[in-house]
C-alpha positions in Angstrom: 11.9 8.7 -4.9 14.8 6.2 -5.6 13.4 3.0 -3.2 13.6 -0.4 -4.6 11.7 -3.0 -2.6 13.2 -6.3 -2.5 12.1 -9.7 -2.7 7.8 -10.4 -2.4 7.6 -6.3 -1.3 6.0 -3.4 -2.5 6.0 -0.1 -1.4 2.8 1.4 -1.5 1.3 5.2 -0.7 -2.1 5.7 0.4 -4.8 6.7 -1.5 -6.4 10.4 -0.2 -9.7 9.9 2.0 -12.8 12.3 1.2 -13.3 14.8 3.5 -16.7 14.4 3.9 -19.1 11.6 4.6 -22.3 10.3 2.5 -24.7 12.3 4.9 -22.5 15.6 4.4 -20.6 15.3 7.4 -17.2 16.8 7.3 -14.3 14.6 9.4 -11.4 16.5 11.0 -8.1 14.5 10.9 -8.7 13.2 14.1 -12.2 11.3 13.4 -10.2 10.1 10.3 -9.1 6.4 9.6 -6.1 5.3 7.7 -7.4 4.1 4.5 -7.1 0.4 3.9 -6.4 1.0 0.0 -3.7 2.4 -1.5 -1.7 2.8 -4.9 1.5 1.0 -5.7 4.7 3.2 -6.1 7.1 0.3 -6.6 6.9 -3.5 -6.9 9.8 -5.7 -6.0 11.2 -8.7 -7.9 9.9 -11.5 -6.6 12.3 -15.3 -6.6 12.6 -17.4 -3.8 11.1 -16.5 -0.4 10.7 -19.1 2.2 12.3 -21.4 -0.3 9.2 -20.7 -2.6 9.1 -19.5 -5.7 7.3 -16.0 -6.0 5.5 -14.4 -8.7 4.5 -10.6 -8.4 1.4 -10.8 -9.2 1.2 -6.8 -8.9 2.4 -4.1 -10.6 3.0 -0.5 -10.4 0.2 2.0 -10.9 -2.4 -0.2 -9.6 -4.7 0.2 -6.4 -5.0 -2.4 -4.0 -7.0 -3.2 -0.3 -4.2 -4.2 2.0 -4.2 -6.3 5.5 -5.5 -3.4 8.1 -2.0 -3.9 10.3 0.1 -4.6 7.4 3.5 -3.4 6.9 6.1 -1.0 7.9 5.3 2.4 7.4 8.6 4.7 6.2 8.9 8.8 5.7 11.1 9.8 2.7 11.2 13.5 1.5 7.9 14.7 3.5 5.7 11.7 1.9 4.7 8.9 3.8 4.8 5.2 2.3 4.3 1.6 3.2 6.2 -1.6 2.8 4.0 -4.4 2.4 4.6 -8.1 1.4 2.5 -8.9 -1.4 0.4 -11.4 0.7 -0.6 -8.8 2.5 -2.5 -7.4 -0.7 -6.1 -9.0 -0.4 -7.1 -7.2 -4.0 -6.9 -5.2 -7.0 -9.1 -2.5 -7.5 -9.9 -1.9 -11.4 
């Protein structure tokens, strides 16, 4: 992939669901919901947004919890990604 966020974005892919629940359940893809957490594939710059100064406080490789309605989702070669702002990161999971 050859996508370079700019500014306070990052581009981020989702992280795969299990396919079953705790109990033993197993969901189809309909009774599914989009993960909220996801790994980061690329991390912009940062420098002035809004007239402010940002600071990526991110980088790639790590997995986050995003906003639920965050972002722009984008298709490139069969693989579905997300553009997020990094405000719309709420943590780092370590």
């Amino acid at each position: 992939m050859n996508l370079k966020p700019l500014f306070d974005r990052v581009v981020l892919k989702d992280a795969e669901m299990e396919e079953t629940t705790k109990g033993g359940l197993i969901l189809t893809s309909n009774a599914k919901e989009k993960p909220q957490y996801a790994n980061i594939v690329a991390v912009g710059p940062g420098g002035m947004v809004d007239g402010k100064e940002v600071i990526m406080q991110v980088k790639e490789g790590q997995k986050v919890v995003y906003s639920k309605y965050a972002g722009t989702e984008i298709k490139i070669d069969g693989e579905e990604y997300k553009i997020v702002r990094q405000s719309d990161i709420l943590a780092v999971i370590e």
